[in-house]
Every structure is written in C-alpha cells, then in structure tokens.
C-alpha positions in Angstrom: 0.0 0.0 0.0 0.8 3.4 -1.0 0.7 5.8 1.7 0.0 9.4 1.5 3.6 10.6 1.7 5.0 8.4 -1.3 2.1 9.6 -3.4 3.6 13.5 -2.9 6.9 13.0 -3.6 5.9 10.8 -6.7 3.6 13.8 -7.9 6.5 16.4 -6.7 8.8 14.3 -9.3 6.2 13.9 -11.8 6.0 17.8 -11.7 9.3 18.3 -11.7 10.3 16.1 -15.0 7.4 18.1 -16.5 8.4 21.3 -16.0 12.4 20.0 -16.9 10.5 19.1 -20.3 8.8 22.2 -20.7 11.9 24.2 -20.6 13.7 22.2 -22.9 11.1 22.4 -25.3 11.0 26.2 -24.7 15.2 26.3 -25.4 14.8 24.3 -28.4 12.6 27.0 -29.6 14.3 29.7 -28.6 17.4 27.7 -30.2 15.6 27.4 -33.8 14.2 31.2 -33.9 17.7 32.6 -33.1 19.2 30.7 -35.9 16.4 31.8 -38.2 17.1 35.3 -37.1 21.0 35.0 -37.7 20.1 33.3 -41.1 17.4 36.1 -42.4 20.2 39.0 -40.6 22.5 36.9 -43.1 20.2 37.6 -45.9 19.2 41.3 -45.1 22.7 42.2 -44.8 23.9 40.2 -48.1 20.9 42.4 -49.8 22.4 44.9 -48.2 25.3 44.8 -49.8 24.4 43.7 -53.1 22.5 47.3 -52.9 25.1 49.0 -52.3 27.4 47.7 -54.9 24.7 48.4 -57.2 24.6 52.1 -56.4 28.5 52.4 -56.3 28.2 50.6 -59.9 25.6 52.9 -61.3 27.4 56.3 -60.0 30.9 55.0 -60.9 29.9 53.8 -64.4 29.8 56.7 -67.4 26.0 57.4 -68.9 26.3 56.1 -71.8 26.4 59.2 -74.7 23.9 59.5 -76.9 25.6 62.2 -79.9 22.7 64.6 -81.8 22.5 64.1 -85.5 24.1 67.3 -87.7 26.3 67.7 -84.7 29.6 65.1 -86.1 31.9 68.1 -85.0 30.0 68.7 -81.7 28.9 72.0 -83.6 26.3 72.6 -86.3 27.1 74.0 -89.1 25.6 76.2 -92.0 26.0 77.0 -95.4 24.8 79.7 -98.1 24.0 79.6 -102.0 23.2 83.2 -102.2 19.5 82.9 -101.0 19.0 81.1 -98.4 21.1 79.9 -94.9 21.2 75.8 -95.2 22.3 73.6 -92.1 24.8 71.0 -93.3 23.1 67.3 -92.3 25.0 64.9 -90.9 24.0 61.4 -88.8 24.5 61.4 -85.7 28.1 59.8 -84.2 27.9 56.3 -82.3 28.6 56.6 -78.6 32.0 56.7 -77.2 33.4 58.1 -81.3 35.5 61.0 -80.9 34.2 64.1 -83.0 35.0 64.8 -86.8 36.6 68.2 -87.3 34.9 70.1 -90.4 36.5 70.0 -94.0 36.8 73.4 -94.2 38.7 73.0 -97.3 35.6 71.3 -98.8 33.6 74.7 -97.9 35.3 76.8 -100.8 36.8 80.3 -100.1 34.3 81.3 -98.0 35.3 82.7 -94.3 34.8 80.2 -91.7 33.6 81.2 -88.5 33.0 78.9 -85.3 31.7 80.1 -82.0 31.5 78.3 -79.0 28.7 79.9 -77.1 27.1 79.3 -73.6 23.5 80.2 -73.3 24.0 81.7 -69.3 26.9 83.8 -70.7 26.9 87.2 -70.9 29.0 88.1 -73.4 28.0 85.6 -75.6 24.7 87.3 -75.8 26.1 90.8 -76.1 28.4 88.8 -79.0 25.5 87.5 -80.4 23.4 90.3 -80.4 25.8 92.9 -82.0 26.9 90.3 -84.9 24.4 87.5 -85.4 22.7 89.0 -88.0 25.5 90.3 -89.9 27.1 86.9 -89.7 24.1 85.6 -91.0 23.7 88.0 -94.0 27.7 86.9 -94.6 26.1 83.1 -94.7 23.2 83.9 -96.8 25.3 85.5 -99.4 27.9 82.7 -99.4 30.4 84.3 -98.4 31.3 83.1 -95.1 30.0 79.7 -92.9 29.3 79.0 -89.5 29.8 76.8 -87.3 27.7 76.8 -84.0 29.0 75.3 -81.0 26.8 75.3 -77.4 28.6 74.2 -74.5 28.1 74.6 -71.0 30.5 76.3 -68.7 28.4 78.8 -66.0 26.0 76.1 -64.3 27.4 77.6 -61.1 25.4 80.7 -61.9 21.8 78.8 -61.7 21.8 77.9 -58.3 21.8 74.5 -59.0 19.7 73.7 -61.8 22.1 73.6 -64.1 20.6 76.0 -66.6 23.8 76.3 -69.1 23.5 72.6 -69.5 19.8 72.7 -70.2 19.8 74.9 -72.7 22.6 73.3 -74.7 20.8 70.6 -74.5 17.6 72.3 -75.8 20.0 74.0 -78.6 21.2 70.3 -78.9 17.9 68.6 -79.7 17.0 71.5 -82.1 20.1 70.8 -83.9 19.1 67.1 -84.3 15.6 67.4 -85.0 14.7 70.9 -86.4 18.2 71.9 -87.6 15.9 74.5 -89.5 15.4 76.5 -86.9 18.7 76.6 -84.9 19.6 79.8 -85.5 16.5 81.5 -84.5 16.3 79.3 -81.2 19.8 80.5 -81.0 18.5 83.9 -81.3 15.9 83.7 -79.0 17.5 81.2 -76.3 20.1 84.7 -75.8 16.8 86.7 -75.9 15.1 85.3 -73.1 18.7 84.3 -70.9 18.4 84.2 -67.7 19.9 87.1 -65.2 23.2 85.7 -63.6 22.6 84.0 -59.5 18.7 83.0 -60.9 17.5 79.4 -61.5 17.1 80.2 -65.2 13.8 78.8 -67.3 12.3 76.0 -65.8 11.8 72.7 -69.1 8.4 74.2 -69.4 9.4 77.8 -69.6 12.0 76.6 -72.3 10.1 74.7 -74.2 8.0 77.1 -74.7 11.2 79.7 -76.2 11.8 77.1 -78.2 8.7 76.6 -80.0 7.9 80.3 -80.0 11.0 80.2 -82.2 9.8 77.7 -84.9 11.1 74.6 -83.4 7.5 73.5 -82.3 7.9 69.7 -82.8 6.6 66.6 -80.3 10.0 65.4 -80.9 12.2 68.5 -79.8 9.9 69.1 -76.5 10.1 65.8 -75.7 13.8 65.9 -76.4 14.1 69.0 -73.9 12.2 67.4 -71.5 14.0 63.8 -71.3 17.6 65.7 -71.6 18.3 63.4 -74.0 21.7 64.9 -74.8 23.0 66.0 -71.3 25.7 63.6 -71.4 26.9 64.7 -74.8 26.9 68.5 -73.7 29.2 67.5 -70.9 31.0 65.6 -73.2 31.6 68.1 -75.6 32.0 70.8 -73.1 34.9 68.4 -71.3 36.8 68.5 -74.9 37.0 72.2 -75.6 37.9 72.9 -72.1 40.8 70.5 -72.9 41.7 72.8 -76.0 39.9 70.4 -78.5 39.3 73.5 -80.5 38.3 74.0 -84.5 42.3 75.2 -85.0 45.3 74.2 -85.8 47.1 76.9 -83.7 44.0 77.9 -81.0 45.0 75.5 -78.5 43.3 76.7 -75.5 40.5 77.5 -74.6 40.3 81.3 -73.0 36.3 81.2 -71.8 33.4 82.3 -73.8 32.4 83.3 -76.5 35.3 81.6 -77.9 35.0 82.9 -82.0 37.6 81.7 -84.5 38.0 82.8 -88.0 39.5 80.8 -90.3 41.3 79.2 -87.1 42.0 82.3 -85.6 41.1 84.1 -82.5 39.0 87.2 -82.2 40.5 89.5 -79.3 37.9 92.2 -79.4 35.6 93.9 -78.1 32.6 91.4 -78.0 29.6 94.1 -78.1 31.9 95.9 -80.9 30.5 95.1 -84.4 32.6 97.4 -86.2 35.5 95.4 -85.1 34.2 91.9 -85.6 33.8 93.1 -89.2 37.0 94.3 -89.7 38.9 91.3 -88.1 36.8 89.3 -90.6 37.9 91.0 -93.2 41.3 91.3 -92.2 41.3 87.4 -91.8 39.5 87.1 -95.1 42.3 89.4 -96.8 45.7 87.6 -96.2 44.1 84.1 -97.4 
C-alpha cells in the first residue's frame, strides 16, 4: 500500500520532470528562432550589400552618350547659296566616337567662322546680339559659314539647376531634330537668358522659347524634357575645355564666347561690331 507521503513525492517528481521538459522544449525553440534570425540578418545584410554595390556601380559607371545628328563636329554647321542659310546634315556619331573636325577645305573660299557659345553667358549674348545678324547675311550671301558650337561652362550661376547645360541641351535637340530653326532658337534662347545667381527657365518655360522660335515639334519638346543629350553637352564641353578646338594653332580655350576665323582668335571687343567686321575681313584678306 501506497501511503500518502510516497504519493507526494511521486507527484513532486512527476511535476518536476514536467516542467524539466517544458523548458527544454522552450530552449529548443528559442534555439531554432535565433538561428532563423541569424540566417534572415545573413540575408538582409547580403541584400544589403548587393544594394550597395549596385549604387557604387551605377554612379561609378559613365551614362552612356547619346551624340545629336548634324552635330559630327560637336557643332552645327551652315552654309549659303546666295539665297538662303542651309544647315549641313550629318548622322549622328555612335557613342563613345571621338568628334570629326569640319573639312573646311571642302567649304570653298568662303570665311569660316565657329563660336563656341554658352546660353548663361553674358558676353556671348552681347556677341551674339551685336553680330548675329551680320554673320548671317555673310552666310546667306555665301560668303562666309558657321559653325555653331553650345557648351556649358556657368551652371554655377543657376543655383543649382544647371541651366547652361539645359539649354545646350535644348540647342542640342534643335540641332538634331529641327536643324531649321537653330539659328532663330539660338536667337531667341540669348533673348530670353536668364539674369546671372537666378534658376534660369524651368523645361516648361523653355520649351515654350523654343517653340515660339519655330522649333514646335513633339520630338524637340520631348527631347528638352527627357535631356536626351545632357551627357553629350558634358562631353563636348569636357573636350573644348581641354583645347579640343576647330584650329590648328588655337590650342586653349580662354572662356566664352570663344570665335575663330579661319582658325584664328578674335580679341575684341565682344559688343563691338565694327571690329568683328574688320577682323573678318582682315582674316579674309591675307588668305
């Protein structure tokens, strides 16, 4: 017979073992969810670092170029029969090709004149609007040729929106799709520049300069709007700053407006018409 006392310590043990198993049961689980929290901290951080080698991969890697059509020399150029002011076509140059400096041997005995402009610039708008037209009259009559480079040296002066590269690239997309009409968005992108320290024309505002100018096509705005040649504006920009200039003997590159005739540098006054002519002329003379 059982008595009382065995029958408590038997419970007691009974208890005992089941609370023994309890807490085993409890550290096995315990056990299991830390390793599934090591192995999912595992995958989080290896996700981790796959992202991050992705970012460092897409900022270190170049954005791929994409070159505007009628642009081979990373400047457009035009051309007169007497009557009227023709762009020169040309395709545009697979990504990563270095540019192809114009022929000007192939253009005749006409004067050849090059700017390299910047559409935030100052002096390339009082440039531009004291000889633009007479350098277009000279073009017309075929007896001179132009050749119209936008690059993109004063973003610092938009306060960050990098208006200089903008509108080269808005001059850009002209050039490749409504070569046309360059000149007069030319015109009118010096027209409606910005004051220096401002954000400049937001895409809408110049889109809308550019279309009032002729160049109203889905193509151009959507051009503008995608900055589909950003890359090639730094690009090109990159090279003349290096002294990749249309001369043989210009070899650096002094700030804008840079103007060359026939390879040579004007030095004058920019706003000074009178003397742009005569340096033309004087250039013209001695051959």
């Amino acid at each position: 017979m059982t008595n009382a006392t065995d029958g408590g310590k038997k419970a007691r043990r009974e208890h005992a073992r089941e609370v023994a198993r309890q807490e085993r049961e409890a550290a096995q689980r315990r056990k299991k969810r830390n390793r599934l929290l090591l192995q999912g901290g595992g995958i989080v951080a290896v996700l981790a670092i796959v992202a991050v080698v992705a970012v460092v991969i897409a900022t270190s890697t170049p954005k791929s170029t994409t070159n505007p059509a009628n642009m081979a020399s990373d400047g457009i150029l035009f051309t007169g029969d007497g009557t009227t002011v023709t762009p020169v076509l040309t395709k545009a140059l697979k990504a990563g090709a270095d540019p192809v400096p114009t022929d000007t041997e192939a253009l005749g005995d006409t004067v050849n004149i090059v700017t390299y402009l910047d559409y935030a610039c100052p002096y390339c708008n009082q440039f531009e609007t004291a000889n633009a037209e007479q350098i277009a009259t000279w073009v017309q009559q075929g007896e001179a040729t132009l050749e119209v480079h936008p690059i993109s040296i004063l973003d610092r002066m938009s306060l960050g929106t990098k208006y200089a590269t903008r509108a080269a690239n808005a001059a850009a997309c002209v050039a490749s799709n409504d070569p046309e009409n360059f000149l007069a968005v030319n015109t009118a992108l010096f027209a409606n520049q910005p004051a220096e320290q401002t954000s400049g024309l937001d895409t809408a505002a110049l889109k809308k300069v550019v279309a009032d100018a002729g160049a109203d096509s889905d193509e151009v705005a959507s051009c503008i709007g995608d900055k589909t040649y950003e890359s090639w504006v730094a690009a090109a920009t990159d090279r003349v700053s290096n002294g990749e200039l249309a001369s043989e003997t210009v070899t650096e590159f002094t700030g804008t407006p840079l103007v060359l005739v026939n390879g040579q540098q004007y030095g004058g006054a920019v706003d000074d018409a009178q003397a742009f002519q005569a340096f033309v002329a004087s250039v013209s003379a001695a051959g």
